[in-house]
DOKE-232068 format. One record per residue (C-alpha): residue number from 1; x, y, z. Coordinates in pm, 1 decimal, m for minus. Each point is the difference from the previous one (the first is absolute). Layout:
BEGIN
<site k="NUM" xx="X" yy="Y" zz="Z"/>
...
END
This chain:
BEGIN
<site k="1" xx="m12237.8" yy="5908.0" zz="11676.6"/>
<site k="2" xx="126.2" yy="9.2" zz="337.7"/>
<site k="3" xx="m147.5" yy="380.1" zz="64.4"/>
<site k="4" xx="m353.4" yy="m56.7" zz="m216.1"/>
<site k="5" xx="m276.1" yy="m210.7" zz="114.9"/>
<site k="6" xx="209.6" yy="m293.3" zz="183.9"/>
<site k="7" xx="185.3" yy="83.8" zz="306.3"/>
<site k="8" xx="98.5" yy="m376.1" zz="m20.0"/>
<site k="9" xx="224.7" yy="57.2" zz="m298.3"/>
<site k="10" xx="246.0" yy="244.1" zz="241.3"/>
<site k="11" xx="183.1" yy="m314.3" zz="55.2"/>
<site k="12" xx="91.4" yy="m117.5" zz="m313.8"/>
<site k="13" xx="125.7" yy="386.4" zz="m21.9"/>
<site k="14" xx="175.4" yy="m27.0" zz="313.0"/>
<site k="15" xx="147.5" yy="m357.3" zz="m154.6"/>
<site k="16" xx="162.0" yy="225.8" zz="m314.3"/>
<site k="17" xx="162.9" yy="236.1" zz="271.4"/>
<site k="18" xx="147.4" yy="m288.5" zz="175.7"/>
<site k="19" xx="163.8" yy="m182.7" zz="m377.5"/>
<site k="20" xx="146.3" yy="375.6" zz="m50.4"/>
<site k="21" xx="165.2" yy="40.7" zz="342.0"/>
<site k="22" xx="137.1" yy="m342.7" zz="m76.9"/>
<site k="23" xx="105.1" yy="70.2" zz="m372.7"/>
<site k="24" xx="128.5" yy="328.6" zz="54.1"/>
<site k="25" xx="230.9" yy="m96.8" zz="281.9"/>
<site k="26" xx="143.6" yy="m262.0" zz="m194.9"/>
<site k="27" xx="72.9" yy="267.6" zz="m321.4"/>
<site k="28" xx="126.4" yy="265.3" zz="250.7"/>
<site k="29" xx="270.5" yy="m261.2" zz="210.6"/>
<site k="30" xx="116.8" yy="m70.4" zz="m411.1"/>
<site k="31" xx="31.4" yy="367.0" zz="m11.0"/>
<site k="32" xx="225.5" yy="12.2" zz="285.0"/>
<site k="33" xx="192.8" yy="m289.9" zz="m143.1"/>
<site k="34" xx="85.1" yy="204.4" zz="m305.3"/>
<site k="35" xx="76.9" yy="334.0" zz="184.3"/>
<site k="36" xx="238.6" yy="m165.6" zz="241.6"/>
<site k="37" xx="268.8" yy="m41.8" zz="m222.9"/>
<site k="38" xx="24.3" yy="365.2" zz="m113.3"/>
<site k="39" xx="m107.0" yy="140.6" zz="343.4"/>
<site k="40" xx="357.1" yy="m38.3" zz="182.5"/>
<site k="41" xx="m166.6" yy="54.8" zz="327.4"/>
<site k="42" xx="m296.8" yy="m136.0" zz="211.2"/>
<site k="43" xx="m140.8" yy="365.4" zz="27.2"/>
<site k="44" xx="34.8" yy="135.3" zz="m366.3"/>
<site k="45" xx="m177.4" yy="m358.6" zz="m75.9"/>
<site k="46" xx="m253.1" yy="96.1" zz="248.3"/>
<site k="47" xx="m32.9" yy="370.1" zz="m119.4"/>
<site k="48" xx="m8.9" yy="m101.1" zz="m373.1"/>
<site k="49" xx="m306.0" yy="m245.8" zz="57.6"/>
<site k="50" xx="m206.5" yy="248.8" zz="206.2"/>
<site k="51" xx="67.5" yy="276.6" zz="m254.3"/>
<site k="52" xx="m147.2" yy="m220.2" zz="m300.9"/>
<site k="53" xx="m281.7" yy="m107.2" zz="216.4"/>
<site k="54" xx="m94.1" yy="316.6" zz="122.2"/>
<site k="55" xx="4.8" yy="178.6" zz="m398.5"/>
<site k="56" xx="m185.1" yy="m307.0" zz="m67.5"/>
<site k="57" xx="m322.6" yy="m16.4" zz="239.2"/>
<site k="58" xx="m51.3" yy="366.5" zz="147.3"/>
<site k="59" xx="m43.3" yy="182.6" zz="m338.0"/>
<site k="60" xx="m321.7" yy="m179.0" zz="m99.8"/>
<site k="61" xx="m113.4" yy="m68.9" zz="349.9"/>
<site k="62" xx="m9.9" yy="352.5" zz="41.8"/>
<site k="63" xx="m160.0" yy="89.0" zz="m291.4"/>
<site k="64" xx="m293.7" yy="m210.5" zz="109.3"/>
<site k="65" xx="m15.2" yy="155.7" zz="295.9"/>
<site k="66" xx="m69.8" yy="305.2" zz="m149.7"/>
<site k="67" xx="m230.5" yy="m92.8" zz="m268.2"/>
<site k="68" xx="m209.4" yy="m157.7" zz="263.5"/>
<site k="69" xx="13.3" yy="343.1" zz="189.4"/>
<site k="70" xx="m89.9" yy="202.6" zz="m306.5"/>
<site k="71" xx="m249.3" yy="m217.7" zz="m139.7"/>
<site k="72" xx="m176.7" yy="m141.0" zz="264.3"/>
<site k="73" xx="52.9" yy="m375.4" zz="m42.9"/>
<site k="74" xx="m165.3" yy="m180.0" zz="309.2"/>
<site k="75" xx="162.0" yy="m267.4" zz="153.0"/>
<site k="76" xx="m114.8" yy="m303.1" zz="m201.1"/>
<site k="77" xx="m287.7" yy="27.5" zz="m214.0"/>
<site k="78" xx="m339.5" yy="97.1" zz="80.0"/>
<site k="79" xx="98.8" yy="202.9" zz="297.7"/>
<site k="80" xx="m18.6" yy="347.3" zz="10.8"/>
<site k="81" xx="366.7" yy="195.9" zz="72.6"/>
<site k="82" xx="41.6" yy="174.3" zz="287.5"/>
<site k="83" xx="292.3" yy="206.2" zz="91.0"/>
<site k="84" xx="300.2" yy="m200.4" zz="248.2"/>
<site k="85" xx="162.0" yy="303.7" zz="133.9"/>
<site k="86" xx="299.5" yy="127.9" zz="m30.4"/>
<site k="87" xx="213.8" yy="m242.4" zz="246.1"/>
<site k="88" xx="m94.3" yy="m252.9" zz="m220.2"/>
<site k="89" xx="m8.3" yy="126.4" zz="m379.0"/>
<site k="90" xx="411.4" yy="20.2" zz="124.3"/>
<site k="91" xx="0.1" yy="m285.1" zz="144.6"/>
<site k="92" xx="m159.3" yy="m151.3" zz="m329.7"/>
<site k="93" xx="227.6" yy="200.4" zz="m194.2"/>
<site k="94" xx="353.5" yy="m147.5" zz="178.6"/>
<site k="95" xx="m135.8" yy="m346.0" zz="30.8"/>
<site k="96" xx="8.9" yy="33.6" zz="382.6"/>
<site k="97" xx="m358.4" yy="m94.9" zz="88.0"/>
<site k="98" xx="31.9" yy="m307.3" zz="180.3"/>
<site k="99" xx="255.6" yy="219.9" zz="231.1"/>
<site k="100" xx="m186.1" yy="313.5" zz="59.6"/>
<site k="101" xx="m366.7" yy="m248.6" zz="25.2"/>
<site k="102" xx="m176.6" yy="167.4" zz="m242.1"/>
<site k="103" xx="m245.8" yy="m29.1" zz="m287.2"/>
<site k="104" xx="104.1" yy="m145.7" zz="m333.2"/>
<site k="105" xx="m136.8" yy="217.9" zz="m247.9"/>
<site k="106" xx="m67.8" yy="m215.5" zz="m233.1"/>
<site k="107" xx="m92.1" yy="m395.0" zz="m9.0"/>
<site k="108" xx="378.4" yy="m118.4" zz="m169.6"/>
<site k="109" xx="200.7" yy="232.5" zz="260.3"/>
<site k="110" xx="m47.2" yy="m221.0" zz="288.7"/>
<site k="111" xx="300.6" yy="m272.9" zz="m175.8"/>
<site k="112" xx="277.2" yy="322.2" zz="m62.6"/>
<site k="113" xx="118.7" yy="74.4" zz="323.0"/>
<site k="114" xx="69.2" yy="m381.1" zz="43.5"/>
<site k="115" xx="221.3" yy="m39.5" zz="m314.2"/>
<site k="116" xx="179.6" yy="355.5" zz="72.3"/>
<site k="117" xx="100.4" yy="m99.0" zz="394.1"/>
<site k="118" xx="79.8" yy="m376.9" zz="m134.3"/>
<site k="119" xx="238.8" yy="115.9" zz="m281.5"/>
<site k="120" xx="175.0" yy="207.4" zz="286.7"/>
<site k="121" xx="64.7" yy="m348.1" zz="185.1"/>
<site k="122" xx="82.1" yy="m195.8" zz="m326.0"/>
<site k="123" xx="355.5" yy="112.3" zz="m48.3"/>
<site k="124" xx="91.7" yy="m120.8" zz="341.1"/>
<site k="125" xx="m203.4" yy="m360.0" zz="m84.6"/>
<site k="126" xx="215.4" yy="m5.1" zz="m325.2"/>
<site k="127" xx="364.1" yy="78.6" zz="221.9"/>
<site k="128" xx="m179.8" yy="m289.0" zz="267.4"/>
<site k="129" xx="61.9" yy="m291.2" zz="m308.8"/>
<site k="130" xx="289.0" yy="145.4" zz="m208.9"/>
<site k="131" xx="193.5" yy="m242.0" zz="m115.1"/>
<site k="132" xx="m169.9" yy="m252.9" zz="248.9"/>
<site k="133" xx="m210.1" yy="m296.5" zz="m125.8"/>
<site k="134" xx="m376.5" yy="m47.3" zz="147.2"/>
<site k="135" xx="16.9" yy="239.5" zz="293.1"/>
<site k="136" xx="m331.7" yy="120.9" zz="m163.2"/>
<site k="137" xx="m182.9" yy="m222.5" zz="186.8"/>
<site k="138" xx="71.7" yy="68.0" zz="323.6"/>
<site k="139" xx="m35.5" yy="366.1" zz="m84.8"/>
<site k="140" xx="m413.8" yy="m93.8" zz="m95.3"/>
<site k="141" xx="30.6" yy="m205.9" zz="343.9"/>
<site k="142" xx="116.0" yy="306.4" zz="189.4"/>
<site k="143" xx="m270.3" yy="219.9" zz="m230.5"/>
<site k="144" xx="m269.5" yy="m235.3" zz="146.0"/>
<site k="145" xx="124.5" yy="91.0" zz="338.2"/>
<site k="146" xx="25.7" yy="354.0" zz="m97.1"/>
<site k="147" xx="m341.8" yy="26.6" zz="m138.6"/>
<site k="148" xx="m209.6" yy="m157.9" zz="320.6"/>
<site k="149" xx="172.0" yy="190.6" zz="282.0"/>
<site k="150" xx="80.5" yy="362.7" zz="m151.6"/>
<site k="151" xx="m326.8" yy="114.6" zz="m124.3"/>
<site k="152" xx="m135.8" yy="m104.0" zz="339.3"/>
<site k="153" xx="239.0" yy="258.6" zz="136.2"/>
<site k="154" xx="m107.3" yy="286.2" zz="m231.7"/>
<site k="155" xx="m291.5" yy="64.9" zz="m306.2"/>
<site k="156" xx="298.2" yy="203.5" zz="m131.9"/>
<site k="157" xx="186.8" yy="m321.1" zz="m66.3"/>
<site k="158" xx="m255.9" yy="m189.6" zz="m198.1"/>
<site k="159" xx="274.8" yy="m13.0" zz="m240.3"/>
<site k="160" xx="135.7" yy="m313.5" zz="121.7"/>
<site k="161" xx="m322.4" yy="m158.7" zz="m40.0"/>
<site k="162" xx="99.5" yy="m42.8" zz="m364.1"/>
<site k="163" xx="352.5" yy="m66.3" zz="86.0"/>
<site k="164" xx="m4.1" yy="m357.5" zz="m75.2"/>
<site k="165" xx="m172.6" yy="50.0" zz="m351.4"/>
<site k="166" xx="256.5" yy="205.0" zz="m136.0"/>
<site k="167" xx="309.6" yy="m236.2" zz="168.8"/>
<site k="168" xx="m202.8" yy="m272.7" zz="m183.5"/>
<site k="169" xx="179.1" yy="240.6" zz="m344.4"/>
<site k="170" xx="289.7" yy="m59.2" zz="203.4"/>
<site k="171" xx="m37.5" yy="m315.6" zz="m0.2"/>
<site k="172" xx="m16.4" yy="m57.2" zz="m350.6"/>
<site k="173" xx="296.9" yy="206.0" zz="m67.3"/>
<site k="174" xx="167.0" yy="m248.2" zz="192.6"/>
<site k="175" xx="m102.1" yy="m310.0" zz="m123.9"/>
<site k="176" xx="55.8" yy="158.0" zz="m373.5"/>
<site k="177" xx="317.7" yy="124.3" zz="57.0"/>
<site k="178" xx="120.1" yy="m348.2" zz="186.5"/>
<site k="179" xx="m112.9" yy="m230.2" zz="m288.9"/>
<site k="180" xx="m215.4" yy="m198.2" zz="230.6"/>
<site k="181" xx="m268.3" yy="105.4" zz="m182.0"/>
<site k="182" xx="68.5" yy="m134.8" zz="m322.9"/>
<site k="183" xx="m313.6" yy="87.6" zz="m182.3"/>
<site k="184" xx="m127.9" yy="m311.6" zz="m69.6"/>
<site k="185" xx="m359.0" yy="23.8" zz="m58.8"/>
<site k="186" xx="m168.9" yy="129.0" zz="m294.0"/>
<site k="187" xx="m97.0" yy="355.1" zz="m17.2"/>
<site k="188" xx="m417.4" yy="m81.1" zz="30.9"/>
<site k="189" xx="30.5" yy="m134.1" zz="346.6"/>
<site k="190" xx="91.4" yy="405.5" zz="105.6"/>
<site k="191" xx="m347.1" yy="113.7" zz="m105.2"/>
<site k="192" xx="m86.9" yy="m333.0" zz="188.3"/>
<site k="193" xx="120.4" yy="19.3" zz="273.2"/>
<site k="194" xx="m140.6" yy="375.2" zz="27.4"/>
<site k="195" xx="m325.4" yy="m134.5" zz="m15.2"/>
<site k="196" xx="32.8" yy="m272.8" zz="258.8"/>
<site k="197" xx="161.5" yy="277.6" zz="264.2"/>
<site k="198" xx="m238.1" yy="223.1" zz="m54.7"/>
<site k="199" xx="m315.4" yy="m287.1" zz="74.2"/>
<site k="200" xx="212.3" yy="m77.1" zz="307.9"/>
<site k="201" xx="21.8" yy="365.4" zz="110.4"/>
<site k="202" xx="m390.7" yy="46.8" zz="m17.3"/>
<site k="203" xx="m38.8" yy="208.1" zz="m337.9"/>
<site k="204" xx="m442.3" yy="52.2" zz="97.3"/>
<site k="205" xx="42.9" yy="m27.7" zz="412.4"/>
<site k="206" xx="m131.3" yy="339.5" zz="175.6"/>
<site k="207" xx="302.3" yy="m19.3" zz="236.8"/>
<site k="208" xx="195.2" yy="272.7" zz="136.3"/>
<site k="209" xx="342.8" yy="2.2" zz="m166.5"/>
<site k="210" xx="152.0" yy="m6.4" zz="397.9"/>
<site k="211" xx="m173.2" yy="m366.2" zz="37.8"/>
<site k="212" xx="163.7" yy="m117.5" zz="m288.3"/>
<site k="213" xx="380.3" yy="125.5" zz="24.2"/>
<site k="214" xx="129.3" yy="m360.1" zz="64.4"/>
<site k="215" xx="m183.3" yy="m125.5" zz="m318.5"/>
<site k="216" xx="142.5" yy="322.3" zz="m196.8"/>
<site k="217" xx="356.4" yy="m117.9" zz="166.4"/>
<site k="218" xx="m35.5" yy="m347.4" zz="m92.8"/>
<site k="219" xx="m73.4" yy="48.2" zz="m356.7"/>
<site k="220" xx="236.1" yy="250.3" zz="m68.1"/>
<site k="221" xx="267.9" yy="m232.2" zz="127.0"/>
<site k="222" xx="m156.1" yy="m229.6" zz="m242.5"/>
<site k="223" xx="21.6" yy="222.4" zz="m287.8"/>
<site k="224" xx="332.4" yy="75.2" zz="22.7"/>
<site k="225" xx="95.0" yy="m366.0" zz="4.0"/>
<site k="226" xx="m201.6" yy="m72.2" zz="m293.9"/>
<site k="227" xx="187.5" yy="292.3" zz="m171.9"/>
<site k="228" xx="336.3" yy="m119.0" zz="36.2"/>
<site k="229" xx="m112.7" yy="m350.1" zz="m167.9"/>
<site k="230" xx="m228.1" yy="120.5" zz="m292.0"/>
<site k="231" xx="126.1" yy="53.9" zz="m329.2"/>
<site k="232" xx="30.6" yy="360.8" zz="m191.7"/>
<site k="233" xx="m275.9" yy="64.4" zz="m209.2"/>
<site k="234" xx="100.6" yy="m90.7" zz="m419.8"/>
<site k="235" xx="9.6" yy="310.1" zz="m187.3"/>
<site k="236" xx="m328.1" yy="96.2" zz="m150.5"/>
<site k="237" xx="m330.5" yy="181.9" zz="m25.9"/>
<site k="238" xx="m81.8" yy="m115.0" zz="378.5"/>
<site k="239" xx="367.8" yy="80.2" zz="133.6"/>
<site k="240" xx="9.6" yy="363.0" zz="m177.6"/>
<site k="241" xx="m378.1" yy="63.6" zz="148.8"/>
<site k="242" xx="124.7" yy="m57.1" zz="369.8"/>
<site k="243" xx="301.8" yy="188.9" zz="m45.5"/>
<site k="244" xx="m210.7" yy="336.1" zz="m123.2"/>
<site k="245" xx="m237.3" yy="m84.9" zz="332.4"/>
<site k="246" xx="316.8" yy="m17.5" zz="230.3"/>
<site k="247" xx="190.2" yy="282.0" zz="m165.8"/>
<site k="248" xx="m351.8" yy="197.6" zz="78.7"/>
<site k="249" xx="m137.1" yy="m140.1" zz="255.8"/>
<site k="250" xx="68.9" yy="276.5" zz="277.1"/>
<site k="251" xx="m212.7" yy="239.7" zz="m203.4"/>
<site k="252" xx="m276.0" yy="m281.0" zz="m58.9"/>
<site k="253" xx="m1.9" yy="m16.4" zz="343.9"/>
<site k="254" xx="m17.4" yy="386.6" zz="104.8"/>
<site k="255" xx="m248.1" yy="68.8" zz="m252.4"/>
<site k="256" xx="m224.4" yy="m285.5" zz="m12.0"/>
<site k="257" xx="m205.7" yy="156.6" zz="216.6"/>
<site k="258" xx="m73.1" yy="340.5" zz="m116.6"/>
<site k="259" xx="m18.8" yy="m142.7" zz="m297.8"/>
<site k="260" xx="m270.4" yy="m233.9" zz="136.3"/>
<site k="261" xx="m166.7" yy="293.8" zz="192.7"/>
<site k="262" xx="m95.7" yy="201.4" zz="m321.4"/>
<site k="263" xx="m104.6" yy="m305.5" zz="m231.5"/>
<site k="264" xx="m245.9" yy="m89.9" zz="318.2"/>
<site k="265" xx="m89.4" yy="316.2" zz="208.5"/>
<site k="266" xx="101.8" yy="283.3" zz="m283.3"/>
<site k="267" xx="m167.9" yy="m158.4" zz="m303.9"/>
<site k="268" xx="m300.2" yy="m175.0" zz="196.3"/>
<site k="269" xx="m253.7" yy="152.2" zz="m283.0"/>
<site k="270" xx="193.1" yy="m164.9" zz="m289.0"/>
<site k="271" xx="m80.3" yy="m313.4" zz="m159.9"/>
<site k="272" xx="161.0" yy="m302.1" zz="118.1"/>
<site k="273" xx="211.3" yy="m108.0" zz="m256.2"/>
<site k="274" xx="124.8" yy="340.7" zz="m58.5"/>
<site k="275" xx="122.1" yy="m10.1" zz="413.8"/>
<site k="276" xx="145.8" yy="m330.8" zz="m104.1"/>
<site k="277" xx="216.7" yy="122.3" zz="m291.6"/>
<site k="278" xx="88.6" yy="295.5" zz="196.7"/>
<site k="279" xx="149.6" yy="m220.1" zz="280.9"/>
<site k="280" xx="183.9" yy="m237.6" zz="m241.8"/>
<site k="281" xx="165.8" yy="259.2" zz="m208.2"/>
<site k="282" xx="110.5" yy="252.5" zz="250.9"/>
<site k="283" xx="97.9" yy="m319.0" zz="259.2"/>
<site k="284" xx="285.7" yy="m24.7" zz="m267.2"/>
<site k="285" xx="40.5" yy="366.9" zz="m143.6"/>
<site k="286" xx="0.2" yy="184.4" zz="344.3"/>
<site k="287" xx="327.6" yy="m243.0" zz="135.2"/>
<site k="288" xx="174.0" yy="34.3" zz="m318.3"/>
<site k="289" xx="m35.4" yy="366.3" zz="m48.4"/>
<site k="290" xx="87.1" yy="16.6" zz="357.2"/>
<site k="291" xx="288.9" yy="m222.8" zz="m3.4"/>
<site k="292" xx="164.9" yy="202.5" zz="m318.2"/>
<site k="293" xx="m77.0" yy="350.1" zz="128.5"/>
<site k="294" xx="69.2" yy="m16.2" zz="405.1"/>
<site k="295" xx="147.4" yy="m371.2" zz="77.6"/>
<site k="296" xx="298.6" yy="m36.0" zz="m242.5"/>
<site k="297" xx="127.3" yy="357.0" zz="17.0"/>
<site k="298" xx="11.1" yy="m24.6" zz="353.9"/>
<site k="299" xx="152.3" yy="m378.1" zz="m31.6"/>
<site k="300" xx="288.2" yy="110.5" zz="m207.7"/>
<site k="301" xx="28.4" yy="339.6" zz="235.3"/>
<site k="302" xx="49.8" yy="m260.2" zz="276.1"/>
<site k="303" xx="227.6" yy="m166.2" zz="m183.3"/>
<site k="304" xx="211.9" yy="263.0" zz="m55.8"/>
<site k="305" xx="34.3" yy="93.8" zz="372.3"/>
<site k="306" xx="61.8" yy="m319.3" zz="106.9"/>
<site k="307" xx="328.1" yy="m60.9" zz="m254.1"/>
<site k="308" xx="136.0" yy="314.6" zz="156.6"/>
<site k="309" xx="m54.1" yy="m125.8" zz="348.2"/>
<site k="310" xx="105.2" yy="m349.6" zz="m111.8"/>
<site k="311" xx="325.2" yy="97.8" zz="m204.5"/>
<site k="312" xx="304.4" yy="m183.7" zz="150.3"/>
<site k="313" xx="286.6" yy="321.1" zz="112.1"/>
<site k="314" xx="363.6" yy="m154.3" zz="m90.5"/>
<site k="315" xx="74.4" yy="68.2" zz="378.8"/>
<site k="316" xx="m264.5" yy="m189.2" zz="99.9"/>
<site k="317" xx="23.0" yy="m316.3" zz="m268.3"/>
<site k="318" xx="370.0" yy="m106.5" zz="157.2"/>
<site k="319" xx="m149.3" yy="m38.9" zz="358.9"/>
<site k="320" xx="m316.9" yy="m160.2" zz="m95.6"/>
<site k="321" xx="m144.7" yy="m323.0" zz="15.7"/>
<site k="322" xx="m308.4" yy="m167.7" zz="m221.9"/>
<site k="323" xx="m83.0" yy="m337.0" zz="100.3"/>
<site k="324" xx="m88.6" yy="m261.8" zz="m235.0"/>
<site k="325" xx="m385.9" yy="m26.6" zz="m114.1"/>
<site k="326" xx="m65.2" yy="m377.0" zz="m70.4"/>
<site k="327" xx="m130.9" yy="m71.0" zz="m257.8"/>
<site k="328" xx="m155.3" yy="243.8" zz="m257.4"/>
<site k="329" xx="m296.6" yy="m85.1" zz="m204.5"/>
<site k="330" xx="m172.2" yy="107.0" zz="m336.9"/>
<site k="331" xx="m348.2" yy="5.5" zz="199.7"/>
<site k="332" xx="135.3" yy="317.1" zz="127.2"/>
<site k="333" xx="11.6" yy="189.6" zz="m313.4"/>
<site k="334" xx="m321.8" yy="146.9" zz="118.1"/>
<site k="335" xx="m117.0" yy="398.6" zz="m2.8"/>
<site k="336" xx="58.6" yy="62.1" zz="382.3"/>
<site k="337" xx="m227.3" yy="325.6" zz="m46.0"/>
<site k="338" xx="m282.8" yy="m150.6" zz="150.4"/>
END
């Protein structure tokens, strides 16, 4: 909706970014939590996590890329494609656009780069609370401070702009882990809540996303508080649904709008409901076939890499030194593929 008929809608899309930079920060500093003990040093930990993160977001980013290239996919709907260059089809195919200033490709690109440079920060955020109770919260203090004096210095450092919504995963982490939040409230008041952030970040407003980074802060913080208090979601139709979204929601995301592109640009002669039924059933079909044949191959691939860079030596397991995680909780058992 957000790229058809209502530029209004981009920030209700923009909202969605924002809960996944907060969600998947929180899964990834659990991920960390269960490498540490079988790492047996702070730089195979390190080298582990950016191993599985890397097999996990290049392959299918760059397969976009060049499926754009070779098909011609504009950059939302209803434009027409024109060629970037070469500078930045590279820079579009490493993720590196925000550092080299140049043209996302496509629409869904623009949030990449962000994720890739903040899960090279997040091991250090996860070794900046080990084993140390609420220090979370004066990390999203110092992101604050991070986020409204570096991009000033910079565009290449927009980064940090975000920096507080993915500490606000931090966070939550935190509060999980440390039993504060106790996860007292029912599991409704999540979708709830969602709804009441998202009226207070300005779902229909015409702003530009810069004007609204404190909101975006604010309610992230918010979220991740609400997270560490809610109940898990009872076993059932609904909780099963929301796992297959999660488990396939990075190639819901990358294709969404191709997908989009030839149900409205491609197939503009066709009838209507046929345009709608295409949209439905390959919104579901594309990410799972994607998720089978290019996601989970390369998942377990990094998997594999990391245990070898991650396998405690005998030498090494005399000298070193794991402190204690606090805490660990059952909301963790979570996919951390997203």
């Amino acid at each position: 909706m957000s790229t058809i008929g209502n530029p209004s809608f981009l920030s209700l899309a923009r909202f969605g970014v924002l809960i996944f930079f907060v969600h998947t920060s929180l899964v990834l500093m659990e991920s960390l939590d269960r490498l540490d003990p079988t790492a047996g040093s702070n730089s195979r930990l390190f080298g582990g996590f950016w191993v599985r993160r890397i097999f996990r977001i290049y392959p299918l980013a760059m397969l976009t890329v060049v499926l754009v290239v070779l098909f011609h996919v504009p950059y939302i709907p209803g434009q027409v494609y024109g060629w970037i260059g070469a500078k930045a089809f590279l820079s579009n195919l490493f993720l590196v656009q925000n550092l080299t200033l140049t043209t996302d490709i496509i629409g869904p690109l623009w949030s990449l780069p962000l994720e890739v440079q903040m899960y090279i920060l997040l091991p250090f955020a996860y070794l900046a609370i080990r084993g140390r109770r609420y220090r979370s919260l004066f990390l999203w203090v110092l992101s604050v401070i991070l986020a409204m004096t570096l991009p000033r210095l910079s565009p290449r450092l927009n980064v940090f702009y975000f920096a507080p919504c993915f500490t606000s995963g931090i966070v939550a982490y935190d509060l999980v882990r440390s039993r504060l939040g106790r996860w007292k409230l029912p599991s409704w008041t999540w979708p709830l809540g969602i709804c009441i952030f998202i009226l207070l970040f300005g779902p229909h407003d015409n702003e530009l996303f810069s004007s609204k980074f404190h909101r975006a802060w604010a309610t992230s913080l918010l979220l991740g508080i609400l997270y560490a208090n809610v109940r898990e979601l009872p076993a059932g139709v609904i909780q099963r649904l929301t796992h297959w979204i999660a488990e396939h929601s990075y190639g819901i995301y990358l294709s969404h709008m191709i997908i989009m592109w030839v149900a409205v640009d491609r197939m503009h002669a066709k009838p209507l409901w046929f345009r709608v039924l295409f949209l439905v059933t390959t919104s579901i079909a594309v990410p799972a076939l994607l998720y089978v044949s290019i996601e989970k191959p390369f998942i377990l691939i990094g998997q594999h890499v990391a245990r070898g860079l991650l396998r405690t030596r005998p030498k090494d397991s005399a000298t070193s030194v794991v402190l204690p995680v606090l805490a660990p909780d059952s909301r963790f058992d979570l996919p951390d593929s997203q």
